[in-house]
mmCIF entry with sequence, helices, sheets and N, C-alpha, C, O atoms, coordinates in Angstrom:
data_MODEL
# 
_entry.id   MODEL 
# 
_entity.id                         1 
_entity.type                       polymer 
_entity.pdbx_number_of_molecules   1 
# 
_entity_poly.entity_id                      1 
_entity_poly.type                           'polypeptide(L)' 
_entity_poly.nstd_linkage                   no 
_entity_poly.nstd_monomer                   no 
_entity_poly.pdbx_seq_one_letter_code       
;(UNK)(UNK)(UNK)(UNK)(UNK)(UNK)(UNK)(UNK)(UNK)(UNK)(UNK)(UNK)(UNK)(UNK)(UNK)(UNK)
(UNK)(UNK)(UNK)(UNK)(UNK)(UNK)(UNK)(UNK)(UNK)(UNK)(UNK)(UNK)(UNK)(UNK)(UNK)(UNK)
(UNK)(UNK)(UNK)(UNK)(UNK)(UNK)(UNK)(UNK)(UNK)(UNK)
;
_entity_poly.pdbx_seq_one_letter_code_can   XXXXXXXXXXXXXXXXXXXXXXXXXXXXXXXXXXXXXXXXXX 
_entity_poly.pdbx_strand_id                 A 
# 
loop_
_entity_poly_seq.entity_id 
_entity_poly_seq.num 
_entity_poly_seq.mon_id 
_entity_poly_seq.hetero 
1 1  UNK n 
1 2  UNK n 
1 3  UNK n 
1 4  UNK n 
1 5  UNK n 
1 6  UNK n 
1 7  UNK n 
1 8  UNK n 
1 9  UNK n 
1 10 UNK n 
1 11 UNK n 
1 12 UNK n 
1 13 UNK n 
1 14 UNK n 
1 15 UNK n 
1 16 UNK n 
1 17 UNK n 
1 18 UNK n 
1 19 UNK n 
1 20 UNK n 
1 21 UNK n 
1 22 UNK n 
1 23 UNK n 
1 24 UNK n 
1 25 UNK n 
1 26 UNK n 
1 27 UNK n 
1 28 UNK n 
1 29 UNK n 
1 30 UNK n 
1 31 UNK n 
1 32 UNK n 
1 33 UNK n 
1 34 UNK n 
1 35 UNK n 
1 36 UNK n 
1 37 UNK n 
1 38 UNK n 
1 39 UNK n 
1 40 UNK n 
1 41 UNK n 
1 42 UNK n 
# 
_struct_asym.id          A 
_struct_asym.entity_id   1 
# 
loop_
_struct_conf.conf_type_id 
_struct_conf.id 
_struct_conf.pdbx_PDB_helix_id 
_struct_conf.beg_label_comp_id 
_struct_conf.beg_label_asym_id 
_struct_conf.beg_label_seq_id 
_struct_conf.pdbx_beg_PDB_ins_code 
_struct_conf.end_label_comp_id 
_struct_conf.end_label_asym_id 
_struct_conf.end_label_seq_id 
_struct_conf.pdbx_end_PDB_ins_code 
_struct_conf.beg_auth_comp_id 
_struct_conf.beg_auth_asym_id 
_struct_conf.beg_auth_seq_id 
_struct_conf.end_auth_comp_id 
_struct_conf.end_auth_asym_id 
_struct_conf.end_auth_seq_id 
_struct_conf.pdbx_PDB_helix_class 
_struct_conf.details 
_struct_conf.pdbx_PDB_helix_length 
HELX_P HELX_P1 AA1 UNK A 2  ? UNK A 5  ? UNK A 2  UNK A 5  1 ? 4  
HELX_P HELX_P2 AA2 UNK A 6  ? UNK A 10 ? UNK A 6  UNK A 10 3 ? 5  
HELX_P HELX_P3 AA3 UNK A 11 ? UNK A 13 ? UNK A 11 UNK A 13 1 ? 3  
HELX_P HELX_P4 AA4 UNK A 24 ? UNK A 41 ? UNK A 24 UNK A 41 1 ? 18 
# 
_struct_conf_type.id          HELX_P 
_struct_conf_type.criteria    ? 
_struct_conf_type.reference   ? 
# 
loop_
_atom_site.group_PDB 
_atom_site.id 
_atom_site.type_symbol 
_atom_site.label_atom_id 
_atom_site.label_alt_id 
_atom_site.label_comp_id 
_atom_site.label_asym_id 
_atom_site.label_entity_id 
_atom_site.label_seq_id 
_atom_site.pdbx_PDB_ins_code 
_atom_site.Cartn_x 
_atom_site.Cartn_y 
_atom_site.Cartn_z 
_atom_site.occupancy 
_atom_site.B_iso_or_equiv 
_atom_site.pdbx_formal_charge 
_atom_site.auth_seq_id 
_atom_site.auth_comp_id 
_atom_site.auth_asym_id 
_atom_site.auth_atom_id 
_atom_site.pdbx_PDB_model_num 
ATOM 1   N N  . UNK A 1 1  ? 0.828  -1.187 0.000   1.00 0.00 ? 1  UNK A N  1 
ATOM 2   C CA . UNK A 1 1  ? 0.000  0.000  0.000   1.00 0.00 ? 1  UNK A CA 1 
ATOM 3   C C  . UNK A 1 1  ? 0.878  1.258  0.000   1.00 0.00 ? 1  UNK A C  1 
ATOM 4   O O  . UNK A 1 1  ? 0.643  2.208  -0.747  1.00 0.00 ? 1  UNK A O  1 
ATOM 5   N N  . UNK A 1 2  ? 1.998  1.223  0.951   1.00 0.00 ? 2  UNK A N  1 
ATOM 6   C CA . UNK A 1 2  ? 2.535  2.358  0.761   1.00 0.00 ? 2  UNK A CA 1 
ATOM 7   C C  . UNK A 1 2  ? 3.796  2.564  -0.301  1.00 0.00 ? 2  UNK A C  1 
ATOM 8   O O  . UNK A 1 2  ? 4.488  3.569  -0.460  1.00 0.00 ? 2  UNK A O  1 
ATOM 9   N N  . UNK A 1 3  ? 3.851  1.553  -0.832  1.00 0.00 ? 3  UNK A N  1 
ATOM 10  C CA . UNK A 1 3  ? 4.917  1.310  -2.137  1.00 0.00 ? 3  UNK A CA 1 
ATOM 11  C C  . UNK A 1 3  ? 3.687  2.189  -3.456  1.00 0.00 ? 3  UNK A C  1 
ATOM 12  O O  . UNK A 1 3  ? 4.001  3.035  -4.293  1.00 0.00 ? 3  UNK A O  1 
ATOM 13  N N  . UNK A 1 4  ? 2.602  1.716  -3.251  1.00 0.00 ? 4  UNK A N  1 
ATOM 14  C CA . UNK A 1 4  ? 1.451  2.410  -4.586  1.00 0.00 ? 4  UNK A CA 1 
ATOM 15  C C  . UNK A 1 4  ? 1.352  3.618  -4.452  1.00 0.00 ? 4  UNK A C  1 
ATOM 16  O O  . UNK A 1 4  ? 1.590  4.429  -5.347  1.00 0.00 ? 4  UNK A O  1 
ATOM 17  N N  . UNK A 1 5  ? 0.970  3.900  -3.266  1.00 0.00 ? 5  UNK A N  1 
ATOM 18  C CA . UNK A 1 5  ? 1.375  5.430  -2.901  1.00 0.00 ? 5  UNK A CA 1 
ATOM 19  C C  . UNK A 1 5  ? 2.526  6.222  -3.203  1.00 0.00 ? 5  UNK A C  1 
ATOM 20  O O  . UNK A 1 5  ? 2.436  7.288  -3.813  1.00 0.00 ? 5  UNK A O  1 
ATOM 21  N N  . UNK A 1 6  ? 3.626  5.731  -2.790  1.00 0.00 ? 6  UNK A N  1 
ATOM 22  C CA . UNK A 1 6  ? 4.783  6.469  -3.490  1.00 0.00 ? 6  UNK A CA 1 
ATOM 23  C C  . UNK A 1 6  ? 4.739  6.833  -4.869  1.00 0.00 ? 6  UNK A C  1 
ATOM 24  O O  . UNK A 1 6  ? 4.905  7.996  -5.237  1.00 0.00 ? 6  UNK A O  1 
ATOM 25  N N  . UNK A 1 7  ? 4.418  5.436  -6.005  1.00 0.00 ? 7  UNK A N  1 
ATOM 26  C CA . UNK A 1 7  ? 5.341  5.511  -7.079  1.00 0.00 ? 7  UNK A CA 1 
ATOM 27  C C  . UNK A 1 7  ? 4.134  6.455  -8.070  1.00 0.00 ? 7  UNK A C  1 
ATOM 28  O O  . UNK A 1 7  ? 4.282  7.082  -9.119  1.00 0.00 ? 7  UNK A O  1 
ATOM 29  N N  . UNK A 1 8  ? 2.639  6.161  -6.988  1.00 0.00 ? 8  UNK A N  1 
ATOM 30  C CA . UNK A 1 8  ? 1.299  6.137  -8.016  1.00 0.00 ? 8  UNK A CA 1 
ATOM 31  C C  . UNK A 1 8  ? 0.821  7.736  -7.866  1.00 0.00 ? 8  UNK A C  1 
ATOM 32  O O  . UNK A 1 8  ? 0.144  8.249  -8.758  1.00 0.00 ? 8  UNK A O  1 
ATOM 33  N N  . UNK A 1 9  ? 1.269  8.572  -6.534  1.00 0.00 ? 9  UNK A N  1 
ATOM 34  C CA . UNK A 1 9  ? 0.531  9.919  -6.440  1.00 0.00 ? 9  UNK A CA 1 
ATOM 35  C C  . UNK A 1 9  ? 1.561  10.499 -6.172  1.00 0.00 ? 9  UNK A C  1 
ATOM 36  O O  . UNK A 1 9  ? 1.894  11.250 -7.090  1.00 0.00 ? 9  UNK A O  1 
ATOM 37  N N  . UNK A 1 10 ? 2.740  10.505 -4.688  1.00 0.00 ? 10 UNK A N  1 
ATOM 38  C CA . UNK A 1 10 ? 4.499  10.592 -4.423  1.00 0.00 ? 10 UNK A CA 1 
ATOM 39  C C  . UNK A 1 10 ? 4.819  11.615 -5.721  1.00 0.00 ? 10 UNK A C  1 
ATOM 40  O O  . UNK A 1 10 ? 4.726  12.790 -6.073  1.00 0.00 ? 10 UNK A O  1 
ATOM 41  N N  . UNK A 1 11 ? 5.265  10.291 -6.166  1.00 0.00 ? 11 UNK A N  1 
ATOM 42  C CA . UNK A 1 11 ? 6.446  10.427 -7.011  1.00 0.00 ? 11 UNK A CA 1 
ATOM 43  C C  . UNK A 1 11 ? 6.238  11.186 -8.529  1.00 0.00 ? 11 UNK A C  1 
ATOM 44  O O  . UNK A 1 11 ? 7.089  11.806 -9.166  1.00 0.00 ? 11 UNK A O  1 
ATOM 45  N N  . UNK A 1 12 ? 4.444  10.853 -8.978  1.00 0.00 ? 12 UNK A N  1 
ATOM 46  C CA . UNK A 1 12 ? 4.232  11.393 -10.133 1.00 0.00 ? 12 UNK A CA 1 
ATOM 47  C C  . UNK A 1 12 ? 2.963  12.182 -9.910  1.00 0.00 ? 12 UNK A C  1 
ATOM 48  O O  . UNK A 1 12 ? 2.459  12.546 -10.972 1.00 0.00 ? 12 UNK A O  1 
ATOM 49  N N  . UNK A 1 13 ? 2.303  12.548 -8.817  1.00 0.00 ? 13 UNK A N  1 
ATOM 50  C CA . UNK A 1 13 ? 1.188  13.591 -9.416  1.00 0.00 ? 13 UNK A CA 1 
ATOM 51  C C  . UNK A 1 13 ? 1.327  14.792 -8.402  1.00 0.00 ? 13 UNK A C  1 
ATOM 52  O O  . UNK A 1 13 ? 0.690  15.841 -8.499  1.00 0.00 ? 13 UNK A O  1 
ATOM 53  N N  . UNK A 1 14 ? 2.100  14.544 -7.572  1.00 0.00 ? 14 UNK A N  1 
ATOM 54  C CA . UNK A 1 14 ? 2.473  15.720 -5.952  1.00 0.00 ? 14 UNK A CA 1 
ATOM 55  C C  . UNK A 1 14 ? 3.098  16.444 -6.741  1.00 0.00 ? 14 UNK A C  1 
ATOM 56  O O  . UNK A 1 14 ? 4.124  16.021 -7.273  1.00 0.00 ? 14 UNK A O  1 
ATOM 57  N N  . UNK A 1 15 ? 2.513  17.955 -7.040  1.00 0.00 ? 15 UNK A N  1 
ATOM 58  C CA . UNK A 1 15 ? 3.765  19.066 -7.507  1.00 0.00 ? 15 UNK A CA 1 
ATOM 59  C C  . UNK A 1 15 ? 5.285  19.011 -6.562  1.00 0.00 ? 15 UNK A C  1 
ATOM 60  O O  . UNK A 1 15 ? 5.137  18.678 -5.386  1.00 0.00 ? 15 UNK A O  1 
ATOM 61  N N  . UNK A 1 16 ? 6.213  19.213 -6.866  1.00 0.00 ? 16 UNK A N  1 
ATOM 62  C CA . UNK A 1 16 ? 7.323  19.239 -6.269  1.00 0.00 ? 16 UNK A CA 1 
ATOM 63  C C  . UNK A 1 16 ? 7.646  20.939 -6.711  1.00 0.00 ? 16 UNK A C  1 
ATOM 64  O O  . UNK A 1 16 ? 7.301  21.623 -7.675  1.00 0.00 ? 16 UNK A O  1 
ATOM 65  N N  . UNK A 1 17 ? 8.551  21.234 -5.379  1.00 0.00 ? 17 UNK A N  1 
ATOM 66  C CA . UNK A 1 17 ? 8.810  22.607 -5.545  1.00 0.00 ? 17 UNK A CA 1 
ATOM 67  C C  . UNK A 1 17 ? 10.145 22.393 -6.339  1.00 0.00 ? 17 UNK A C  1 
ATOM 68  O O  . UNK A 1 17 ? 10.565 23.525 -6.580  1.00 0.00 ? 17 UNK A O  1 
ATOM 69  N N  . UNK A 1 18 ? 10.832 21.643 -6.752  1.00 0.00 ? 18 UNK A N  1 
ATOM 70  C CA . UNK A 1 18 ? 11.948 21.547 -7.996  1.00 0.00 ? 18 UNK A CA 1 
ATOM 71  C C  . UNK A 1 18 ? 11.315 21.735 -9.192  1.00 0.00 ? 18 UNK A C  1 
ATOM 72  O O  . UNK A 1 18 ? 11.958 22.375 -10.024 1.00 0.00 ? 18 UNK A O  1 
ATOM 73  N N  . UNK A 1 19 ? 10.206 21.341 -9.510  1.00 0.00 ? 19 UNK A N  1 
ATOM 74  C CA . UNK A 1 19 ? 10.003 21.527 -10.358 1.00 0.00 ? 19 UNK A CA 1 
ATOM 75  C C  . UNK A 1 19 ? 8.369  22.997 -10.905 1.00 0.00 ? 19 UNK A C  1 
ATOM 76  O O  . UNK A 1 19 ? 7.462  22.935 -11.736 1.00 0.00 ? 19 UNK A O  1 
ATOM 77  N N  . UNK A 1 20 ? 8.691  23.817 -10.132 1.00 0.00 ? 20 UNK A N  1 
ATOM 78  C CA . UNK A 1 20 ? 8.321  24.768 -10.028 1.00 0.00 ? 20 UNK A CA 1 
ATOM 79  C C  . UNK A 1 20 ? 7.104  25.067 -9.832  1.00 0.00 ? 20 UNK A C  1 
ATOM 80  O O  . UNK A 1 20 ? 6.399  25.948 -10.323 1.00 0.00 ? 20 UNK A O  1 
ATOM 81  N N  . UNK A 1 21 ? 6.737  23.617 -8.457  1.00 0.00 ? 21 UNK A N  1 
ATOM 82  C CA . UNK A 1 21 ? 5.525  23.782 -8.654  1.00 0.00 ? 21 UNK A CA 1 
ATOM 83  C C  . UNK A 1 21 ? 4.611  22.468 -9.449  1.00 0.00 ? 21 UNK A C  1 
ATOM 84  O O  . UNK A 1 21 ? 3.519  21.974 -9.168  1.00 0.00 ? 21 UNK A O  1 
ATOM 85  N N  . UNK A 1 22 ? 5.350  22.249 -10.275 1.00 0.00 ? 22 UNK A N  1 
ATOM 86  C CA . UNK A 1 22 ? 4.512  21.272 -11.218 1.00 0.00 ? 22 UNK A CA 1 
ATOM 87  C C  . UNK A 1 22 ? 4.772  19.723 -10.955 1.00 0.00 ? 22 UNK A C  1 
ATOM 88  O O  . UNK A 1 22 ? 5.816  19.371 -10.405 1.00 0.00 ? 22 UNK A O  1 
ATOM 89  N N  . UNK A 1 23 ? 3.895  18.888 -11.318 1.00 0.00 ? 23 UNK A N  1 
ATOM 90  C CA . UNK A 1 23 ? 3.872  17.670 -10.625 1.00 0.00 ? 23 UNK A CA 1 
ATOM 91  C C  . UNK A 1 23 ? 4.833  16.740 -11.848 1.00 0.00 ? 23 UNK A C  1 
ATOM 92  O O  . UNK A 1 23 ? 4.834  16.983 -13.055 1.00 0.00 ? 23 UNK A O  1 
ATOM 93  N N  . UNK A 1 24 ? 5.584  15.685 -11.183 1.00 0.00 ? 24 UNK A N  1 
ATOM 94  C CA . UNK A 1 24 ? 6.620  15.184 -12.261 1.00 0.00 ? 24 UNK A CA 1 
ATOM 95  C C  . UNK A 1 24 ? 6.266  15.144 -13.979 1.00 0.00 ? 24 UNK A C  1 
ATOM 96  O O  . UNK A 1 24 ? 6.945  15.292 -14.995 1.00 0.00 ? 24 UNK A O  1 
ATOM 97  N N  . UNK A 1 25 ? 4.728  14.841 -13.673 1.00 0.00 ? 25 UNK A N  1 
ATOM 98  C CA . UNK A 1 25 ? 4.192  14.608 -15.384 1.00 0.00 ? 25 UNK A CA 1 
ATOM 99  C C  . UNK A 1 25 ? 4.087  15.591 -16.080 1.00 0.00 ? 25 UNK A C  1 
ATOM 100 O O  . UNK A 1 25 ? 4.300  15.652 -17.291 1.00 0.00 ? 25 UNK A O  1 
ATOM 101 N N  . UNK A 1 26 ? 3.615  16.784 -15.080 1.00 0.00 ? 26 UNK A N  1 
ATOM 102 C CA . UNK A 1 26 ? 3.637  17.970 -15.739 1.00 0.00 ? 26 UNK A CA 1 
ATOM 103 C C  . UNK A 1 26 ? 5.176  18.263 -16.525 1.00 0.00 ? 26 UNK A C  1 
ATOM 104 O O  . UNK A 1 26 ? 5.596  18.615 -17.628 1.00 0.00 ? 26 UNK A O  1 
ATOM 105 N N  . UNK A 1 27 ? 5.534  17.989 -15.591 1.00 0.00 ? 27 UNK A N  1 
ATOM 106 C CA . UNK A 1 27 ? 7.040  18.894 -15.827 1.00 0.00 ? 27 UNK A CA 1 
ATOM 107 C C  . UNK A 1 27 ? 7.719  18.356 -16.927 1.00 0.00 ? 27 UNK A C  1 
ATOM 108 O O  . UNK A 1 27 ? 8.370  19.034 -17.723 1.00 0.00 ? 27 UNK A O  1 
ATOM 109 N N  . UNK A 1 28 ? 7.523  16.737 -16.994 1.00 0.00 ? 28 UNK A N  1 
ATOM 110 C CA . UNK A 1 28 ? 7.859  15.969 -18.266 1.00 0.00 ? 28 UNK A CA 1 
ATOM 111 C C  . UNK A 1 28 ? 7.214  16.245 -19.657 1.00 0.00 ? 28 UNK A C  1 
ATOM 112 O O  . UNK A 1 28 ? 7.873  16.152 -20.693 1.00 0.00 ? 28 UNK A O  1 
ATOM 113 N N  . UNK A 1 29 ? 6.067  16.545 -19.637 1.00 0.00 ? 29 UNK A N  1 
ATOM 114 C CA . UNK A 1 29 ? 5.268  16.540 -20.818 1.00 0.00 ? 29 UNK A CA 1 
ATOM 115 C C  . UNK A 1 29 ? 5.921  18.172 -20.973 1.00 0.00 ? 29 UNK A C  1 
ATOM 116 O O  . UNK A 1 29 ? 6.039  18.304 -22.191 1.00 0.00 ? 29 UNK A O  1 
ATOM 117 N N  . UNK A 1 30 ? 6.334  19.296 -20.394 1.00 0.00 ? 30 UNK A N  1 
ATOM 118 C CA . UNK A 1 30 ? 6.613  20.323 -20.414 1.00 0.00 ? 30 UNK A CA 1 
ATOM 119 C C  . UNK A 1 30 ? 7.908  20.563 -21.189 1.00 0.00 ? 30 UNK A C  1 
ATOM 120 O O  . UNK A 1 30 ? 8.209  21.494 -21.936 1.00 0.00 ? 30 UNK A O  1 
ATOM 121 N N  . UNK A 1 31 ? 8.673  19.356 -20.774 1.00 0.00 ? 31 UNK A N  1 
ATOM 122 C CA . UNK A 1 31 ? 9.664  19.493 -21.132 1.00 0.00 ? 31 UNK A CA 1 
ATOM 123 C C  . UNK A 1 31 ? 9.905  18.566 -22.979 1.00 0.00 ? 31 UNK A C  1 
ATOM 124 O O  . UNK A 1 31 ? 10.825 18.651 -23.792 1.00 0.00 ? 31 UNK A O  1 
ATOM 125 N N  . UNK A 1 32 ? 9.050  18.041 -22.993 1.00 0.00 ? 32 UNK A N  1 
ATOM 126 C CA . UNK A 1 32 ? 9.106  17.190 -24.358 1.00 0.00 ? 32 UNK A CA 1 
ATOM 127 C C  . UNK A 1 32 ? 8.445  18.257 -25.830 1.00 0.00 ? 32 UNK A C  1 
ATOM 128 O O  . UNK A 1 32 ? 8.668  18.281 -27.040 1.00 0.00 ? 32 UNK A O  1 
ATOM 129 N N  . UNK A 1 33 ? 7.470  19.105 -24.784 1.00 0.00 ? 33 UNK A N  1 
ATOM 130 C CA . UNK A 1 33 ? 6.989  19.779 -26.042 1.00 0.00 ? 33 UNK A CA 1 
ATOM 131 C C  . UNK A 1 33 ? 7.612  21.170 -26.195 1.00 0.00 ? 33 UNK A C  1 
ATOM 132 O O  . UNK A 1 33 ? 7.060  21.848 -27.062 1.00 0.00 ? 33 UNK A O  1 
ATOM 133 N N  . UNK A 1 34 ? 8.862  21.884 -25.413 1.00 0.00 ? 34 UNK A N  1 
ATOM 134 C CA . UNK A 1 34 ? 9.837  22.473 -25.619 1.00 0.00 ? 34 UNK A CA 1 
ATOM 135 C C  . UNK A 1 34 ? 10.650 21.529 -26.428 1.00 0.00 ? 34 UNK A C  1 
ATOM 136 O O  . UNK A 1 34 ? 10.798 22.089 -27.514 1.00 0.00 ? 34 UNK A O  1 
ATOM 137 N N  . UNK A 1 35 ? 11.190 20.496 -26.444 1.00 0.00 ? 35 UNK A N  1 
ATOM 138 C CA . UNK A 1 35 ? 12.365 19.989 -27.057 1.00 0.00 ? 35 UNK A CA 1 
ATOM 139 C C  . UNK A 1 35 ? 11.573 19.526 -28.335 1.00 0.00 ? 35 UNK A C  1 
ATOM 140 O O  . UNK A 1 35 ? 12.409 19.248 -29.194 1.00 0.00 ? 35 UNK A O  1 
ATOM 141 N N  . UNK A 1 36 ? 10.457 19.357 -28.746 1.00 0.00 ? 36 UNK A N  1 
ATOM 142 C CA . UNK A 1 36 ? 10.256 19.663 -30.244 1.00 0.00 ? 36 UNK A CA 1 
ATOM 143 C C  . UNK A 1 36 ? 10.183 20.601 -30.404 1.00 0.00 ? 36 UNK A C  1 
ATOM 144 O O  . UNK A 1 36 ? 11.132 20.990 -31.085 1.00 0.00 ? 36 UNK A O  1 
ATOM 145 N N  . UNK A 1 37 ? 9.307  21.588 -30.070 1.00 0.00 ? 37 UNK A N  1 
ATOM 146 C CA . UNK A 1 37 ? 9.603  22.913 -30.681 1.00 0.00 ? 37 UNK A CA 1 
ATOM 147 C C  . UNK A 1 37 ? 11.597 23.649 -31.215 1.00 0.00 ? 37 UNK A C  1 
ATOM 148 O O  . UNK A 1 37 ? 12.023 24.288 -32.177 1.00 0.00 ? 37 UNK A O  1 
ATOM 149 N N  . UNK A 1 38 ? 12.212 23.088 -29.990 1.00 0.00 ? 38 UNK A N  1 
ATOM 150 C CA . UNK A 1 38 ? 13.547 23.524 -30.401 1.00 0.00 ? 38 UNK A CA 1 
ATOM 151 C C  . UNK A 1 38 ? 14.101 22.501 -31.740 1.00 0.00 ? 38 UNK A C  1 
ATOM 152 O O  . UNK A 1 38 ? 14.761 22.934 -32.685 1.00 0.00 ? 38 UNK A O  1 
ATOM 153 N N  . UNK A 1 39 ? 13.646 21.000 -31.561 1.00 0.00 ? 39 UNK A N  1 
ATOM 154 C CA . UNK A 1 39 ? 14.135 20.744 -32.816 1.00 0.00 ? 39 UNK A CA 1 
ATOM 155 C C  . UNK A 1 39 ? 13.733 21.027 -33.861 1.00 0.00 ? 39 UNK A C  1 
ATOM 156 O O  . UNK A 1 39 ? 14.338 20.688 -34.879 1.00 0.00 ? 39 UNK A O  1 
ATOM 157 N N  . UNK A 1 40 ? 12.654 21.694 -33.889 1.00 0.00 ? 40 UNK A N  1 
ATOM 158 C CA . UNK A 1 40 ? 11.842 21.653 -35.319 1.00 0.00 ? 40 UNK A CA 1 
ATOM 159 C C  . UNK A 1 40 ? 12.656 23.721 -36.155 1.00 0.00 ? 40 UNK A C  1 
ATOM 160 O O  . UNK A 1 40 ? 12.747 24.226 -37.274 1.00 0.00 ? 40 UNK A O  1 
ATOM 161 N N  . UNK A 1 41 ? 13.000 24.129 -34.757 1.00 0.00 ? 41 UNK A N  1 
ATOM 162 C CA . UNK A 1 41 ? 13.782 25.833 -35.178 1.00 0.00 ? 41 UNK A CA 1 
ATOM 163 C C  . UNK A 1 41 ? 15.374 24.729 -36.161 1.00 0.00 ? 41 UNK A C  1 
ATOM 164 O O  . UNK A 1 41 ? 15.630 24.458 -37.334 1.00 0.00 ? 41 UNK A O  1 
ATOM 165 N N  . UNK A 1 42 ? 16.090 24.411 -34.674 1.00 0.00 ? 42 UNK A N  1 
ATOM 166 C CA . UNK A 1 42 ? 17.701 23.429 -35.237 1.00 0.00 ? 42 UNK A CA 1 
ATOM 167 C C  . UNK A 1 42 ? 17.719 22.668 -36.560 1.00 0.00 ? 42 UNK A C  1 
ATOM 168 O O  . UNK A 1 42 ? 18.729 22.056 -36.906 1.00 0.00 ? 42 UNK A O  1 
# 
């Protein structure tokens, strides 16, 4: 139970203040649709 908890709300839906606030998925999907946009300028 507390292993599901970690990996299932923890680790991926709790904003973290590293990431400015935004919760790991956010911050991932944030970061994927900057790095097309930059490849599509390069």
């Amino acid at each position: 139970a507390v292993n599901n908890y970690i990996t299932g709300y923890y680790s991926r839906v709790r904003p973290h203040q590293h990431n400015g606030g935004l919760s790991p998925n956010e911050s991932e999907q944030k970061y994927w649709i900057n790095h097309k946009l930059v490849a599509n300028i390069t």
